[in-house]
BASEKOL-531839 format. One record per atom (N, C-alpha, C): x, y, z; residue in one letter. Coordinates in nm, 2 decimals, always signed. Last residue first. Example, Ala and Ser with C-alpha at 12.3 -4.5 7.8 and 13.67 -1.06 7.14 Angstrom:
2
{{+1.28; -0.22; +0.71}; 'S'}
{{+1.37; -0.11; +0.71}; 'S'}
{{+1.29; +0.00; +0.79}; 'S'}
{{+1.32; -0.57; +0.78}; 'A'}
{{+1.23; -0.45; +0.78}; 'A'}
{{+1.32; -0.33; +0.78}; 'A'}
end
This chain:
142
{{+1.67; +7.55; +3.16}; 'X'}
{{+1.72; +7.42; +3.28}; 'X'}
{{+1.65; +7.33; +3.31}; 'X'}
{{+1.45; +7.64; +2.98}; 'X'}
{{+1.59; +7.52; +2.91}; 'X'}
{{+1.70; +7.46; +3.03}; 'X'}
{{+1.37; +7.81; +3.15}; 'X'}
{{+1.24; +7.71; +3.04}; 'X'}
{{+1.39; +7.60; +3.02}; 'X'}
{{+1.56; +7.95; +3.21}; 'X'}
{{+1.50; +7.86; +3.33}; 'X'}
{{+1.38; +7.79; +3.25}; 'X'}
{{+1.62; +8.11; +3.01}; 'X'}
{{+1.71; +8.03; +3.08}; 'X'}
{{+1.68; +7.93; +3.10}; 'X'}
{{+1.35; +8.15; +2.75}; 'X'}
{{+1.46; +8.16; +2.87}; 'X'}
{{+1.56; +8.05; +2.92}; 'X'}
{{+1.36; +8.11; +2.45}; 'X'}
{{+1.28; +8.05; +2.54}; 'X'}
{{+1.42; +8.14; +2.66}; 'X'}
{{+1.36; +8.23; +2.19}; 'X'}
{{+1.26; +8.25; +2.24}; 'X'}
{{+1.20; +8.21; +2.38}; 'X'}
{{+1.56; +7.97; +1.99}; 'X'}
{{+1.48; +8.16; +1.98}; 'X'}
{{+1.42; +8.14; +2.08}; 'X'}
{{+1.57; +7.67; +2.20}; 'X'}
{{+1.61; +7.78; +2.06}; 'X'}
{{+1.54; +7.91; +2.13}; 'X'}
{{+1.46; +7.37; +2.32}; 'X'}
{{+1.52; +7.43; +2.35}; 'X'}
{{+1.54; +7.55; +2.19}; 'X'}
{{+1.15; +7.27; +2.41}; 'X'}
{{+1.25; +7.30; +2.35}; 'X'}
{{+1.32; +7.39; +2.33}; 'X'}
{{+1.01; +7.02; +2.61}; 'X'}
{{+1.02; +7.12; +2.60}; 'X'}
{{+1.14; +7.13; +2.50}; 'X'}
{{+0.71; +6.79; +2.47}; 'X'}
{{+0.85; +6.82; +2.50}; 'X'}
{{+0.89; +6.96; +2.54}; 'X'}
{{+0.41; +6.72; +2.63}; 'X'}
{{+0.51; +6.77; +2.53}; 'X'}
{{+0.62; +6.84; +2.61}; 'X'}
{{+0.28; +6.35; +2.65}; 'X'}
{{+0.37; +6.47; +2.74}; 'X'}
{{+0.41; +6.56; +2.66}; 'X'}
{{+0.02; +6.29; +2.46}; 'X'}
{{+0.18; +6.25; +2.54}; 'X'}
{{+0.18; +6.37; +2.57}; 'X'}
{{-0.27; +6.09; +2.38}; 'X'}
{{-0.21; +6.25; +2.43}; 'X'}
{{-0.05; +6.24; +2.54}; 'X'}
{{-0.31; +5.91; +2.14}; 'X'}
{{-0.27; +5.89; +2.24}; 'X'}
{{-0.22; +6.04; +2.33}; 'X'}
{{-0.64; +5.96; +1.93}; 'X'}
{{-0.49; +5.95; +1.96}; 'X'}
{{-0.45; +6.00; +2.11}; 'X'}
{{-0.94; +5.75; +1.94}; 'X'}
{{-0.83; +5.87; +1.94}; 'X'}
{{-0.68; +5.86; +1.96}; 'X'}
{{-0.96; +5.54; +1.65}; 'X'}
{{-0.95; +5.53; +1.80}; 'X'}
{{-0.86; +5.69; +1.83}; 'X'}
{{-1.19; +5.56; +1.36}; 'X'}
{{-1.02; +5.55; +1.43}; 'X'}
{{-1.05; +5.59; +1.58}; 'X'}
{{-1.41; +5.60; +1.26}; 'X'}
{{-1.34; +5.70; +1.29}; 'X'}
{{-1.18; +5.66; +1.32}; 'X'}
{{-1.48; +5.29; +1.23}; 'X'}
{{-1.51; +5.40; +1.13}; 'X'}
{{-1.36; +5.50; +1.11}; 'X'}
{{-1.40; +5.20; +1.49}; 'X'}
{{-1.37; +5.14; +1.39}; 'X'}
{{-1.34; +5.23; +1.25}; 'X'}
{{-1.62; +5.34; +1.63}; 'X'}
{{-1.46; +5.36; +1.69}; 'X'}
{{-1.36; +5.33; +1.55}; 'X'}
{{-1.87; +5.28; +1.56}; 'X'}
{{-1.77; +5.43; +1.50}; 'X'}
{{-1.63; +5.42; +1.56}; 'X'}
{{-1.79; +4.96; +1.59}; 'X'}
{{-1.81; +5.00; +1.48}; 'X'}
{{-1.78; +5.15; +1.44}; 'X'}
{{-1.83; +5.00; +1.89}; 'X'}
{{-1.71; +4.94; +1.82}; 'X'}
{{-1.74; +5.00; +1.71}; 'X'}
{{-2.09; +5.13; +1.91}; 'X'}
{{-1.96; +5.19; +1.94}; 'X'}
{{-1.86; +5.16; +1.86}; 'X'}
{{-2.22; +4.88; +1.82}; 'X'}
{{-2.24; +5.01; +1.73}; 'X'}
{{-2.15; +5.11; +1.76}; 'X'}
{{-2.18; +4.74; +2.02}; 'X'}
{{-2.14; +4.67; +1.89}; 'X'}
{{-2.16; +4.84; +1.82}; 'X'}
{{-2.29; +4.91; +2.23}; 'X'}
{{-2.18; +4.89; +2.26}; 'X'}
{{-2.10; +4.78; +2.09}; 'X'}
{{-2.59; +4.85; +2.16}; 'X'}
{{-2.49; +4.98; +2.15}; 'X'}
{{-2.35; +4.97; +2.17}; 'X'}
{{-2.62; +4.56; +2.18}; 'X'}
{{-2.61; +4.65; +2.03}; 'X'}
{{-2.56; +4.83; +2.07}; 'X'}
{{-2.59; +4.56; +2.45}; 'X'}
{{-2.47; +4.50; +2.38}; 'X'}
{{-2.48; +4.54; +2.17}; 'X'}
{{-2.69; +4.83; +2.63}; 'X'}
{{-2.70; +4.71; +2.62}; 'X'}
{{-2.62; +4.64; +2.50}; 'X'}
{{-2.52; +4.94; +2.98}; 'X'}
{{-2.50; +4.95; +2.86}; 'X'}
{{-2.57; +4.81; +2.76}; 'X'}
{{-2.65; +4.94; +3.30}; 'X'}
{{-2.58; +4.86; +3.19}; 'X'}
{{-2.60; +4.90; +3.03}; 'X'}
{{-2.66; +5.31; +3.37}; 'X'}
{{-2.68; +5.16; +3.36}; 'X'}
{{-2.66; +5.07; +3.23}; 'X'}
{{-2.70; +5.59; +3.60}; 'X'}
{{-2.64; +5.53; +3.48}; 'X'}
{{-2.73; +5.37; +3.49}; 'X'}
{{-2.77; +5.89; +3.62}; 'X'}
{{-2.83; +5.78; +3.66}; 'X'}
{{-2.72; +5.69; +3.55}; 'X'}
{{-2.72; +6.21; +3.82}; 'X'}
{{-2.66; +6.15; +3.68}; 'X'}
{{-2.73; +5.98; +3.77}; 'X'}
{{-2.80; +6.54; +3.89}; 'X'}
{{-2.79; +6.39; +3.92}; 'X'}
{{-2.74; +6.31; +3.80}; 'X'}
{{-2.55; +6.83; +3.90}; 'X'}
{{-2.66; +6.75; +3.79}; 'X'}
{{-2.69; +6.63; +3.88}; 'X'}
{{-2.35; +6.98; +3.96}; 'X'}
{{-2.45; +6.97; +4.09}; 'X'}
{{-2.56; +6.89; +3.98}; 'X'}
{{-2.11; +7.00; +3.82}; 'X'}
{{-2.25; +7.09; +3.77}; 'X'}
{{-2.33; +7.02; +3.85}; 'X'}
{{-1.99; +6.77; +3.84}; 'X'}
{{-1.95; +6.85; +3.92}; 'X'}
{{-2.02; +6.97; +3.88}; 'X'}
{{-2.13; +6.59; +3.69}; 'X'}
{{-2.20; +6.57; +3.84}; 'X'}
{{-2.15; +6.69; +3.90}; 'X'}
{{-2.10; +6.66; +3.43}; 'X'}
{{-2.21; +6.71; +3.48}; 'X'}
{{-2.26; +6.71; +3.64}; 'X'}
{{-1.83; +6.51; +3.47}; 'X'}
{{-1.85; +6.72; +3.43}; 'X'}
{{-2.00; +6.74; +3.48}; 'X'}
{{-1.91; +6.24; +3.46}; 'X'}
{{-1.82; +6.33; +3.57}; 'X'}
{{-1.84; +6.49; +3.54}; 'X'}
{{-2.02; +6.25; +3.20}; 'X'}
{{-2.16; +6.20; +3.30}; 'X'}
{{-2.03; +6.28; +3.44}; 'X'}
{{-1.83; +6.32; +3.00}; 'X'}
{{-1.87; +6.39; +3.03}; 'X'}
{{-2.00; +6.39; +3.18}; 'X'}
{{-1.66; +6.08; +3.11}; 'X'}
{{-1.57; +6.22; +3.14}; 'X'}
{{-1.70; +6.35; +3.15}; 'X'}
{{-1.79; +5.86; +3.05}; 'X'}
{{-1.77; +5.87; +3.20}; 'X'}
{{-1.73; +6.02; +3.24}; 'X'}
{{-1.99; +5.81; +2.78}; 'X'}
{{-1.86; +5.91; +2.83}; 'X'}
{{-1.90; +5.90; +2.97}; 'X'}
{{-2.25; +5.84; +2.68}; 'X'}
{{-2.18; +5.67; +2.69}; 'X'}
{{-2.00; +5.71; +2.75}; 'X'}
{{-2.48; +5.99; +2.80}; 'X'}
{{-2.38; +6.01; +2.72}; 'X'}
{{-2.30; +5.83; +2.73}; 'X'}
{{-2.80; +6.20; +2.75}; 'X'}
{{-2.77; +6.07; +2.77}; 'X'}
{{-2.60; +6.06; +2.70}; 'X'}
{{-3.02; +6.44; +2.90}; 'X'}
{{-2.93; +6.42; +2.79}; 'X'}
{{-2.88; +6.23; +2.89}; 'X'}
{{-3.27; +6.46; +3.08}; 'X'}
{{-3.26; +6.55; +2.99}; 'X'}
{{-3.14; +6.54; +2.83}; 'X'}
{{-3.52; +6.33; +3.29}; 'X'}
{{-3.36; +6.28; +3.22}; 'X'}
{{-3.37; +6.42; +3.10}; 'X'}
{{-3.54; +6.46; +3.62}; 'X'}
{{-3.62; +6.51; +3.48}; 'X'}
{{-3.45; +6.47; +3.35}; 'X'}
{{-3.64; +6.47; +3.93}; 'X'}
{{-3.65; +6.41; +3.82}; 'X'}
{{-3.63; +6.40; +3.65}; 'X'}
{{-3.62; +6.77; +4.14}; 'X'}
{{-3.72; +6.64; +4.06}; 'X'}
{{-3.60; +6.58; +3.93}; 'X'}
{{-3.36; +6.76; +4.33}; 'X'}
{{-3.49; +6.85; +4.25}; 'X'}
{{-3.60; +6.75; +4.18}; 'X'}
{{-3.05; +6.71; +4.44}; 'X'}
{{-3.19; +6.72; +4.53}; 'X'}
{{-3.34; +6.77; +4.44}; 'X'}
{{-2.94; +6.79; +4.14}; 'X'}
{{-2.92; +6.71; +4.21}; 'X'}
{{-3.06; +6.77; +4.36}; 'X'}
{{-3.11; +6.87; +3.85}; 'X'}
{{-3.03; +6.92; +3.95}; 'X'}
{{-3.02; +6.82; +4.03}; 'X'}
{{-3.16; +6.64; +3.57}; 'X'}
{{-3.17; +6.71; +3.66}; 'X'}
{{-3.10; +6.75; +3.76}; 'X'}
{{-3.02; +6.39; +3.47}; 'X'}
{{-3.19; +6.36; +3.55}; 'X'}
{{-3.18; +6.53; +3.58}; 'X'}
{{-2.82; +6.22; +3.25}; 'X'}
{{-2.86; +6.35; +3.28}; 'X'}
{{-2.98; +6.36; +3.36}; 'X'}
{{-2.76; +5.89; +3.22}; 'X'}
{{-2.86; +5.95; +3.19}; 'X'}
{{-2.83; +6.10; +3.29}; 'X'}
{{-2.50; +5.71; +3.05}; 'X'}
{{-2.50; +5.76; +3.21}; 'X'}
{{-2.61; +5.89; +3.15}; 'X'}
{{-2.41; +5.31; +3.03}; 'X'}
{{-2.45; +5.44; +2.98}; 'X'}
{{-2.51; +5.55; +3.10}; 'X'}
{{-2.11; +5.12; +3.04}; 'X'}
{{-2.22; +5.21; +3.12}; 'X'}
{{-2.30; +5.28; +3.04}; 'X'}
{{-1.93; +4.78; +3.06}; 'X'}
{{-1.97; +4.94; +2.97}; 'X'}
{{-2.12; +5.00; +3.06}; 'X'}
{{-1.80; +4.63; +3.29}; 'X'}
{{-1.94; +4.66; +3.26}; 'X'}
{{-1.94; +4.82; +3.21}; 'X'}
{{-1.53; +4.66; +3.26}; 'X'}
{{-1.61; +4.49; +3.29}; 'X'}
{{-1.78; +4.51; +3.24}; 'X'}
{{-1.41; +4.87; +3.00}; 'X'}
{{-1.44; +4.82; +3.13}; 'X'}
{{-1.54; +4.68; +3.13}; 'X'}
{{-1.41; +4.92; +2.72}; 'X'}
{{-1.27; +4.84; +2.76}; 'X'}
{{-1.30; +4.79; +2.93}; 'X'}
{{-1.57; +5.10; +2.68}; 'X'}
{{-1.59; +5.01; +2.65}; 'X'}
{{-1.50; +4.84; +2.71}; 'X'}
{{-1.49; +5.35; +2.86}; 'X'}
{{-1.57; +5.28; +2.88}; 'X'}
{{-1.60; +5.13; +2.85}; 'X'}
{{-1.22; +5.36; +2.70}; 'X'}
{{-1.23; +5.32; +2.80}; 'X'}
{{-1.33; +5.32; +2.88}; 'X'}
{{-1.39; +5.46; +2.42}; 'X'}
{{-1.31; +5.35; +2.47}; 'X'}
{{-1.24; +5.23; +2.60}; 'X'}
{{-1.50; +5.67; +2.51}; 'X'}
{{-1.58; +5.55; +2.47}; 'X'}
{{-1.46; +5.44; +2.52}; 'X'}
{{-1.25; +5.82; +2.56}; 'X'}
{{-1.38; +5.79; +2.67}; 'X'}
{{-1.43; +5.68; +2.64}; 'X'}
{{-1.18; +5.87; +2.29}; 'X'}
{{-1.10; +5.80; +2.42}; 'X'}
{{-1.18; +5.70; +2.52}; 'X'}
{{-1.39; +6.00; +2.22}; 'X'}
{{-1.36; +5.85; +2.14}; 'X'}
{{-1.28; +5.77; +2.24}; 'X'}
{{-1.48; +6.27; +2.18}; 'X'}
{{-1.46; +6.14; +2.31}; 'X'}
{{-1.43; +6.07; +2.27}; 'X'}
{{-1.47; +6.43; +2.00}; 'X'}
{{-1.37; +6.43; +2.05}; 'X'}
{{-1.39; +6.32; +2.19}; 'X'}
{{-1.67; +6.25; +1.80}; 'X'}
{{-1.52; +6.27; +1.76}; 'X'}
{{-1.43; +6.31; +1.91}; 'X'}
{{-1.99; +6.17; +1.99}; 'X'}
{{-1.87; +6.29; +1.95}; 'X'}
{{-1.77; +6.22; +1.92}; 'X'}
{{-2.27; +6.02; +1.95}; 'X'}
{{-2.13; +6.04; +2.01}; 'X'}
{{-2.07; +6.11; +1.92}; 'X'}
{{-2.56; +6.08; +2.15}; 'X'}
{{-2.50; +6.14; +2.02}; 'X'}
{{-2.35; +6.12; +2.03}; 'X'}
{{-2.87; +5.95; +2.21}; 'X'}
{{-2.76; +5.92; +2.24}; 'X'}
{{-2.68; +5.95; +2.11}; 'X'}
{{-3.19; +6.11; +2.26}; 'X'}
{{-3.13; +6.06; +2.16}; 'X'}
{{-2.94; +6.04; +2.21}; 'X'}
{{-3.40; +5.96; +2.52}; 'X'}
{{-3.31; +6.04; +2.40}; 'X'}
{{-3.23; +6.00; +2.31}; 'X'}
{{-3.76; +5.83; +2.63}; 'X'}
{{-3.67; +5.87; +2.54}; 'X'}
{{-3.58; +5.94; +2.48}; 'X'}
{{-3.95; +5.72; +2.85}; 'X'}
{{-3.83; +5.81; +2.82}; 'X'}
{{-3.77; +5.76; +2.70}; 'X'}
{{-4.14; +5.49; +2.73}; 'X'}
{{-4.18; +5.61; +2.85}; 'X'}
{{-4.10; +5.73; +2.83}; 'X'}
{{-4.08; +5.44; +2.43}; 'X'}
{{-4.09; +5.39; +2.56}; 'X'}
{{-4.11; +5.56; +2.62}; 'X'}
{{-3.90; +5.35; +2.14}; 'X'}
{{-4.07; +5.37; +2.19}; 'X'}
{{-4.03; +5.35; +2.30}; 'X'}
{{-3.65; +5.41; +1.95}; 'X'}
{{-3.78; +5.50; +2.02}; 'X'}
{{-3.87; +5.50; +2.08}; 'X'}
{{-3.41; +5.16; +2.07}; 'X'}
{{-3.53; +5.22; +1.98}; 'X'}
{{-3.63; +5.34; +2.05}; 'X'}
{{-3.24; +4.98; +2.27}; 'X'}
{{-3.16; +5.11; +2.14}; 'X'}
{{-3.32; +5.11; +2.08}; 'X'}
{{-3.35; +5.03; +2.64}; 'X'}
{{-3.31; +4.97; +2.48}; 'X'}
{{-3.29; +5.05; +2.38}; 'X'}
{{-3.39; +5.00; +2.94}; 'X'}
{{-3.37; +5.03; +2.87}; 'X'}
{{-3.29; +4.96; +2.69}; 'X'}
{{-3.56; +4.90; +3.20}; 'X'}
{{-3.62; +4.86; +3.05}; 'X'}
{{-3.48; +4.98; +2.99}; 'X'}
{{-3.50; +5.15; +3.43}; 'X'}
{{-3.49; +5.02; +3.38}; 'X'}
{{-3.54; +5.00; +3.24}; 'X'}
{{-3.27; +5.33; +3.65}; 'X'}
{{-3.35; +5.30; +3.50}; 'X'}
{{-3.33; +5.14; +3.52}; 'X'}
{{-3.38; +5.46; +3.94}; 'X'}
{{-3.35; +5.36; +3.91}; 'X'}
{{-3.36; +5.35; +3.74}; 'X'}
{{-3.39; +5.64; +4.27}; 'X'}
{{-3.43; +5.64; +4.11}; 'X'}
{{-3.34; +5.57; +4.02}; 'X'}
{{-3.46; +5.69; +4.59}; 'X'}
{{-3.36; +5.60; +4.46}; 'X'}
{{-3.45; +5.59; +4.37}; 'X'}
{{-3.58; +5.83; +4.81}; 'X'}
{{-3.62; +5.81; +4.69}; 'X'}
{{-3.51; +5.82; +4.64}; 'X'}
{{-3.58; +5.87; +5.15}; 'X'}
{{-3.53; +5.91; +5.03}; 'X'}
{{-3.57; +5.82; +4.93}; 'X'}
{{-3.52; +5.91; +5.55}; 'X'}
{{-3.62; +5.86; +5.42}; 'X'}
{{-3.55; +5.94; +5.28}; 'X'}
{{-3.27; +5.86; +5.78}; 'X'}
{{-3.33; +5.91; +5.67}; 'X'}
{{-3.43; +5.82; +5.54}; 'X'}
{{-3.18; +5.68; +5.97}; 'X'}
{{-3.30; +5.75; +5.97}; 'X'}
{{-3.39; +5.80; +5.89}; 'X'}
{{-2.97; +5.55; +5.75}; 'X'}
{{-2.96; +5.68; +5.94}; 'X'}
{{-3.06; +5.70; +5.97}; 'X'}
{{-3.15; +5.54; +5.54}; 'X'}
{{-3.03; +5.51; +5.51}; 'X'}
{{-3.00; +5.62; +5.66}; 'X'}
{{-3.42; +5.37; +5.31}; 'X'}
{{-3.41; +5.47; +5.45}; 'X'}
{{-3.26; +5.43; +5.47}; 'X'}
{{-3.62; +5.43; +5.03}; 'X'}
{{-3.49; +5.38; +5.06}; 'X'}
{{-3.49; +5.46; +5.23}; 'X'}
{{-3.84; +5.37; +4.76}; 'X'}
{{-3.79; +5.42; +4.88}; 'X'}
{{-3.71; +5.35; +4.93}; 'X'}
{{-3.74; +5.37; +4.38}; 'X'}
{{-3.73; +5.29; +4.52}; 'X'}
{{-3.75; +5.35; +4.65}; 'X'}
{{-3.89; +5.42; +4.08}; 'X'}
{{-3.85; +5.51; +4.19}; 'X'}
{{-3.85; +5.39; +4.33}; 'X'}
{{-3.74; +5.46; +3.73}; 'X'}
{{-3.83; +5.38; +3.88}; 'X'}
{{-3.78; +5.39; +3.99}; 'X'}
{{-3.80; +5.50; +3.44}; 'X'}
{{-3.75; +5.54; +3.56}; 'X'}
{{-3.76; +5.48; +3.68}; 'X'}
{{-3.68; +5.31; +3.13}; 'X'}
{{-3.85; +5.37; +3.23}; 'X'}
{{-3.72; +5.41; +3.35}; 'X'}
{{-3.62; +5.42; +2.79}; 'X'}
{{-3.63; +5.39; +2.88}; 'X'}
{{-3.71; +5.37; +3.01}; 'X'}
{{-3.45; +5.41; +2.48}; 'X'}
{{-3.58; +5.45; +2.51}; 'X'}
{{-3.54; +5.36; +2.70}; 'X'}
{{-3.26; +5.61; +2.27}; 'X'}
{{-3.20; +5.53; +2.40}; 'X'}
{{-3.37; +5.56; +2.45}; 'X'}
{{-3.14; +5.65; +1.87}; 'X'}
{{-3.26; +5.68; +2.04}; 'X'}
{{-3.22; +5.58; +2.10}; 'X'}
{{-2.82; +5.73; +1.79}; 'X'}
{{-2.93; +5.67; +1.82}; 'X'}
{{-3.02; +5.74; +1.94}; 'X'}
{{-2.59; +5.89; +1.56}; 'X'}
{{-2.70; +5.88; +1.67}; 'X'}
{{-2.82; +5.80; +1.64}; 'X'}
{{-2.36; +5.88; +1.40}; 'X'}
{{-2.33; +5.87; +1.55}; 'X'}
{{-2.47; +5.91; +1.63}; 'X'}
{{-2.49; +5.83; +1.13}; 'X'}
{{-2.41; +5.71; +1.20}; 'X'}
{{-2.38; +5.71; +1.33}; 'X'}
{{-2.82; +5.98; +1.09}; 'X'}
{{-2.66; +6.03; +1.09}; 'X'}
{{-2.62; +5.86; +1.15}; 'X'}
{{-3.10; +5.82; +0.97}; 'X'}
{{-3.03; +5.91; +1.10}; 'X'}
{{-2.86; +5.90; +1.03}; 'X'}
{{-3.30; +5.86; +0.68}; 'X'}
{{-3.18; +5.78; +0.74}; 'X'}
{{-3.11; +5.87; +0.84}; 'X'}
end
């Protein structure tokens, strides 16, 4: 029996030529993707405790995403991790990674709800207060 926060994400790649100014280039494309093991690509999709936010505000968009890891950006090809987090698929792109995304399909996003459900929705991160006693200077308490 797998853990409750992971599934396999099976998938195909597919490669479009594309010309854009002159330039020639290769768009890489997922398709066929689905929640089971068998296909060309396959990872495993692991959600974390501390995204829950993320999820959420993925889920809460027009079109939930899932966002595939490919490799260095200009290099080959090569999906390596899979996240349903916009926060972490953004950290990787600023690690020069390519990142591929696409439609999320509706049993993962029912299985989201569900650990969101489980877990509880993260909590809200507020502003902290400053306070005033022992230890603080002047200019912390103006």
């Amino acid at each position: 029996m797998q853990p409750d926060n992971l599934r396999p994400i099976s998938f195909h790649l597919s490669a479009e030529p594309r010309e854009a100014k002159g330039f020639r280039f290769t768009e890489w494309r997922i398709t066929d993707l689905a929640p089971h093991p068998e296909g060309p690509e396959t990872l495993w999709l692991q959600l974390g405790m501390t995204e829950r936010a993320a999820y959420r505000f993925n889920l809460s968009s027009g079109t939930p995403r899932l966002f595939v890891r490919a490799g260095f950006a200009g290099g080959p090809v090569e999906p390596t991790a899979i996240t349903a987090s916009q926060e972490v698929a953004a950290a990787w792109m600023d690690g020069e990674q390519q990142v591929l995304e696409a439609d999320m399909p509706l049993t993962i996003q029912m299985w989201l709800e569900a650990y969101l459900a489980r877990h509880g929705e993260a909590p809200v991160e507020g502003r902290k207060q400053r306070r005033e006693g022992p230890g603080r200077t002047r200019e912390d308490m103006a």
